[in-house]
C-alpha positions in Angstrom: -13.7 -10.7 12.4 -14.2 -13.6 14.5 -14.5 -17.4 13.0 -17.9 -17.9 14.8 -19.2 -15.1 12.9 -18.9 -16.8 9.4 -21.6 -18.8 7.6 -21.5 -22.5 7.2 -20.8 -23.3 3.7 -24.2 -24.4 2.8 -25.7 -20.9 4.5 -22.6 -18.4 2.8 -24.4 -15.7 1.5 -25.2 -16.0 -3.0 -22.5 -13.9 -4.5 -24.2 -12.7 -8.7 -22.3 -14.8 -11.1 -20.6 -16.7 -8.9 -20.3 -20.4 -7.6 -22.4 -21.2 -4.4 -19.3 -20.8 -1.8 -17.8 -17.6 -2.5 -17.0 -15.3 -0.1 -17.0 -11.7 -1.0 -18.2 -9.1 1.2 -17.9 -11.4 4.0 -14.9 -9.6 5.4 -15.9 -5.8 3.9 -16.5 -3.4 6.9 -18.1 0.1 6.9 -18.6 -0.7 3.2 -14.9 -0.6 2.6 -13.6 -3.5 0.3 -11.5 -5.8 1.6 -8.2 -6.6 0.6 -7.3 -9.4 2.9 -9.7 -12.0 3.3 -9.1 -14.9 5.6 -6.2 -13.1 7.5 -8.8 -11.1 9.0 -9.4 -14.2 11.5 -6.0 -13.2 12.8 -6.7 -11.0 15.9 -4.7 -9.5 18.6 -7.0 -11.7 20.8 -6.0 -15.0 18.1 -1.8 -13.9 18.5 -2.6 -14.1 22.3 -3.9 -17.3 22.5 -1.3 -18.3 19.8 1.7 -17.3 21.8 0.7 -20.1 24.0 2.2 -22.4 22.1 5.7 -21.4 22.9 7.0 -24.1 24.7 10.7 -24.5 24.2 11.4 -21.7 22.6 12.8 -23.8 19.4 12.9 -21.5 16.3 12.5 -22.4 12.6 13.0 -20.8 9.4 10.8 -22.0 6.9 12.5 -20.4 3.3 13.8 -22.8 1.2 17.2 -21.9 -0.3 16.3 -18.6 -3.0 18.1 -20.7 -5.5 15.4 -23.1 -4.9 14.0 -24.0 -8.1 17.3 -24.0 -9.6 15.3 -25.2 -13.1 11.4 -23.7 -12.4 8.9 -24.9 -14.6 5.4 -23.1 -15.5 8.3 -21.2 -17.7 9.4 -19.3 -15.0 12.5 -17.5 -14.3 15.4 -19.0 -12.8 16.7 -16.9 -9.9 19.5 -14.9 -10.6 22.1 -13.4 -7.9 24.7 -11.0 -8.6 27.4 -9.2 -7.1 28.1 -5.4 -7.4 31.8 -3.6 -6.7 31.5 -0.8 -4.7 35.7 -0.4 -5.1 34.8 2.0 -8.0 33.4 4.5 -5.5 35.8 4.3 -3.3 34.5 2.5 -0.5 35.4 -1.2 -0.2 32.3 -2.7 0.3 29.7 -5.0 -1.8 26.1 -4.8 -2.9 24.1 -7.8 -4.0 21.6 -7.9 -6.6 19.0 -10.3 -6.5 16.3 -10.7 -9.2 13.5 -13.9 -8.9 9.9 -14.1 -10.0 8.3 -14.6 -6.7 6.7 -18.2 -8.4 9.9 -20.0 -8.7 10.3 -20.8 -4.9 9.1 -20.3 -1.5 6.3 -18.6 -1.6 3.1 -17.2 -0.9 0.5 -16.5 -3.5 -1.8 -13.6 -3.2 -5.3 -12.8 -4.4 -3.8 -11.1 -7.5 -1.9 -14.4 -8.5 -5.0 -16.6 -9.7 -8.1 -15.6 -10.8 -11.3 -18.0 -10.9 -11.0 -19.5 -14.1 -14.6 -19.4 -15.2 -15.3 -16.0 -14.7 -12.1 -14.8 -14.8 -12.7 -12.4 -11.9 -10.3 -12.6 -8.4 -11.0 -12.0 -5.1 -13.8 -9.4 -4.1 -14.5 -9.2 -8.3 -11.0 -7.4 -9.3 -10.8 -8.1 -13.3 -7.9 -9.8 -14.8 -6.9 -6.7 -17.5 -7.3 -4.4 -14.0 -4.1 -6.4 -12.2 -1.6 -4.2 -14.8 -4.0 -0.9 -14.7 -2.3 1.5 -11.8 -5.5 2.6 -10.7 -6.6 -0.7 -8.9 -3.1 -1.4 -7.6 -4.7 -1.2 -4.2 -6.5 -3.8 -4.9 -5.8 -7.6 -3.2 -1.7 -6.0 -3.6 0.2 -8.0 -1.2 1.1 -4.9 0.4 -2.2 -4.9 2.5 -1.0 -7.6 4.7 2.0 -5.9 5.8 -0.2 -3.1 6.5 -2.4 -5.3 8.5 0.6 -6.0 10.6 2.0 -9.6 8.3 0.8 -12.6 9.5 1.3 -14.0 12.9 -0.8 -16.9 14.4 -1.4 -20.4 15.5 0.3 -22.9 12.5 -0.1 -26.9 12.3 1.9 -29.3 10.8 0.2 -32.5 9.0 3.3 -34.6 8.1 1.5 -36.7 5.6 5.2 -37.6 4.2 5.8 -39.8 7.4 2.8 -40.9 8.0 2.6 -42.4 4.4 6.4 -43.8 5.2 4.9 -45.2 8.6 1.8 -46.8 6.8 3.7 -48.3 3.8 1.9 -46.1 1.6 4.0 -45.1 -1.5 3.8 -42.7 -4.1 5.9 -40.3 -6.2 5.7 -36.6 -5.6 6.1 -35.8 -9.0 2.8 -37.7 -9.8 -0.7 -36.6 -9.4 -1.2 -38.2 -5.8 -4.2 -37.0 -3.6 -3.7 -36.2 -0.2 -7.3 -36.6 1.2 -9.1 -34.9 4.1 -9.5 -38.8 5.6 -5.7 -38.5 5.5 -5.5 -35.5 7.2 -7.8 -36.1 9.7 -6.0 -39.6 10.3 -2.4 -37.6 10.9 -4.0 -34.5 13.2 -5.3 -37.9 15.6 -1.9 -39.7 15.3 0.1 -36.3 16.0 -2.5 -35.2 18.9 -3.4 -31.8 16.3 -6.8 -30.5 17.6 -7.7 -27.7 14.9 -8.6 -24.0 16.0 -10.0 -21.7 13.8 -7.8 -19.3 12.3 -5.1 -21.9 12.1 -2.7 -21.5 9.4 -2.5 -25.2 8.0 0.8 -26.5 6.7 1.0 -30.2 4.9 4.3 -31.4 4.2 4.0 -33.7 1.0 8.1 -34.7 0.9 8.2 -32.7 -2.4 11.1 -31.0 -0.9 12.2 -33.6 0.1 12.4 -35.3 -3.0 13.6 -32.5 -4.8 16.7 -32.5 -2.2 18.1 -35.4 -3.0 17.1 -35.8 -6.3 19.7 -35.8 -9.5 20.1 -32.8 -11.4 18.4 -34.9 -13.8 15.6 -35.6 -12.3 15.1 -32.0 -11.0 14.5 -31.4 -14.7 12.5 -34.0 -15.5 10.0 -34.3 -12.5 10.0 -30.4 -11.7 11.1 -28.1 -14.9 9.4 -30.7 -17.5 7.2 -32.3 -14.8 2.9 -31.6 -15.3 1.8 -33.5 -12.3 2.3 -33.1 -8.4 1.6 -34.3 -5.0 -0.8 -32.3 -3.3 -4.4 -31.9 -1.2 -7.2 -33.7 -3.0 -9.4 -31.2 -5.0 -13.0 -32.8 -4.0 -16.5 -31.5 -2.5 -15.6 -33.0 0.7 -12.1 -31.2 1.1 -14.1 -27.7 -0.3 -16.5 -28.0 2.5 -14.2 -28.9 5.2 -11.6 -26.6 4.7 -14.3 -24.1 4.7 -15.8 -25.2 7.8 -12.4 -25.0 9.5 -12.0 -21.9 9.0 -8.0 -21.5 8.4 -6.3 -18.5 7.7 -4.1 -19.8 5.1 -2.7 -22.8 4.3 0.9 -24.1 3.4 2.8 -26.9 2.2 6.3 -27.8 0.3 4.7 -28.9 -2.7 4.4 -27.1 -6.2 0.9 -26.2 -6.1 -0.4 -27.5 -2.3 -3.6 -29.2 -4.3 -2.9 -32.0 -6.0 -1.9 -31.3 -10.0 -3.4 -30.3 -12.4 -6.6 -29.3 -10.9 -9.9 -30.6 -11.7 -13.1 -28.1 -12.1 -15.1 -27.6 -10.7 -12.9 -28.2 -7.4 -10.1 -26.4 -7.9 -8.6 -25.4 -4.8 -6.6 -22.2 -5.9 -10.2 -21.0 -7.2 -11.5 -21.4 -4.0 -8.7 -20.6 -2.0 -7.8 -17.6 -3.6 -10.4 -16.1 -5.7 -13.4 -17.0 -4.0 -12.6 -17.1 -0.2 -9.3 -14.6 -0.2 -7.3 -17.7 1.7 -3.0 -17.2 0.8 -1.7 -20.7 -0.1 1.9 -21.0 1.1 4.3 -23.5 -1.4 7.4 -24.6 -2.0 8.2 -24.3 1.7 10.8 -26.5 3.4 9.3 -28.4 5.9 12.4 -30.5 6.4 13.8 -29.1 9.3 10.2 -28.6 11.2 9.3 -32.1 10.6 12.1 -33.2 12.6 11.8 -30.6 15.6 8.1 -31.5 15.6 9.2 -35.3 15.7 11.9 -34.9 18.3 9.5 -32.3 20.7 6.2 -34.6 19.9 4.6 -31.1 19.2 3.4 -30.2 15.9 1.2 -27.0 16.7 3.5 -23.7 17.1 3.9 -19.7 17.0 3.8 -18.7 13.4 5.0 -15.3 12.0 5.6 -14.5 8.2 6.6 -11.0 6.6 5.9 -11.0 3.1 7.7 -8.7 1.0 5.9 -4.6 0.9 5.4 -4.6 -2.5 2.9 -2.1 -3.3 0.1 -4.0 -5.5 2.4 -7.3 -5.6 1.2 -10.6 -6.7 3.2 -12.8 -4.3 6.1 -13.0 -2.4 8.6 -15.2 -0.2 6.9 -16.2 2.9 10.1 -15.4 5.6 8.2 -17.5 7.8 9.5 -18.6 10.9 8.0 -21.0 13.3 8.8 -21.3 17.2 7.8 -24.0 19.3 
């Protein structure tokens, strides 16, 4: 599937019971349902081109630390790691047990993670009661992008966090700040970003940041107990543009990547995930890319990310890694 192929978003195609702008079928082929939406875009041709941007050959690893909420909110799990003895079978040698919901941290969230909320239907019309039912686990499971071959394309970094710091602009992650698509678009020209379809577009808020440095105290009170976040404005205007773009996912280090809570009818994780079949990366740390990108005056890069093969999964860590 090529970008040029897709409609406009005032020409996409009436989906029954659905708000203008959905997307289903658009990426069915040979009447087969689709499983992956926007990573279609991602091409052999689109990893050739992408490969291009290998300039220095400066790796980064974009995982936060797994421990990473320590204190989650949304009443999620705290990640857990244990140790196991192998002494006891005669071998000295360890095993580690690891057990996290896939929420808590890094992280990207699949089609089966959010459903529209006024339908109550996810992407390509899978029902909510059919996400436990065995029979549709091949349905939007996470596992169909590894078999797709993972993600591996063209990524951008938008480093609203500096630009805001630059332009005297302040604001508190843990409030309900909009990041708008003027701001965007004001960063990509100050950065010299020229977007490409099938980009994979990642916004560093300084959530991680913040979190980072912040007292255990405040960990609990801005992120555990915390009901408002940084994050991409939720807006007609940023709807139709991110449409129009054409990315194949989107990132960022903050809770939720749109700003939070969400505000009908532009929710972005409706239209993200259960309308147009777009992952949203969160919780990623940025901190280390912002500074290579700063230092090498190059914020567009070789992206790769292998999401966990869990058959039917819901979401998983990203293990992204970027090279420049």
């Amino acid at each position: 599937m090529r970008a040029q192929d897709l409609p406009s978003f005032k020409d996409m195609p009436a989906v029954k019971g659905m708000p203008h702008g959905t997307a289903w079928g658009l990426y069915d082929k040979n009447g087969e349902r689709d499983n992956c939406g926007s990573l279609n875009l991602l091409t052999p041709e689109n990893t050739l081109e992408a490969q291009k941007e290998i300039k220095s050959g400066t790796g980064v690893a974009l995982n936060w630390n797994l421990e990473c909420v320590h204190e989650p909110g949304f009443a999620r799990e705290k990640p857990v790691h244990t140790f196991k003895n192998l002494k006891p079978l005669g071998f000295l040698a360890y095993d580690d047990l690891i057990h996290i919901n896939t929420q808590s941290g890094s992280q990207w969230d699949g089609f089966r993670h959010w459903g529209h909320q006024d339908t109550g239907l996810y992407y390509n019309g899978l029902q909510h009661e059919q996400i436990e039912d065995p029979a549709h686990a091949e349905e939007n499971g996470i596992h169909n992008w590894t078999k797709r071959g993972g993600i591996v394309g063209r990524g951008v970094l938008i480093d609203y966090a500096s630009w805001a710091h630059k332009h005297n602009i302040s604001y508190s992650v843990t409030s309900r700040h909009e990041i708008s698509i003027k701001d965007i678009e004001a960063i990509a020209a100050e950065q010299g970003v020229v977007f490409k379809p099938a980009d994979i577009l990642i916004i560093r808020s300084g959530w991680v940041k913040w979190y980072n440095e912040a007292s255990e105290e405040e960990r609990v009170r801005g992120a555990r107990d915390g009901h408002e976040f940084v994050g991409v404005q939720g807006s007609k205007e940023s709807v139709e543009w991110l449409w129009e773009k054409h990315f194949a996912a989107v990132a960022g280090d903050a809770i939720a990547f749109e700003a939070w809570p969400p505000r009908a009818p532009y929710r972005l994780h409706d239209h993200f995930l259960a309308m147009w079949g777009t992952p949203i990366g969160e919780l990623w740390n940025l901190e280390q890319l912002a500074e290579v990108c700063k230092k090498e005056n190059k914020y567009s890069f070789f992206l790769t990310s292998a999401p966990l093969n869990v058959h039917g999964g819901i979401a998983s860590p990203p293990n992204a890694l970027v090279i420049l």
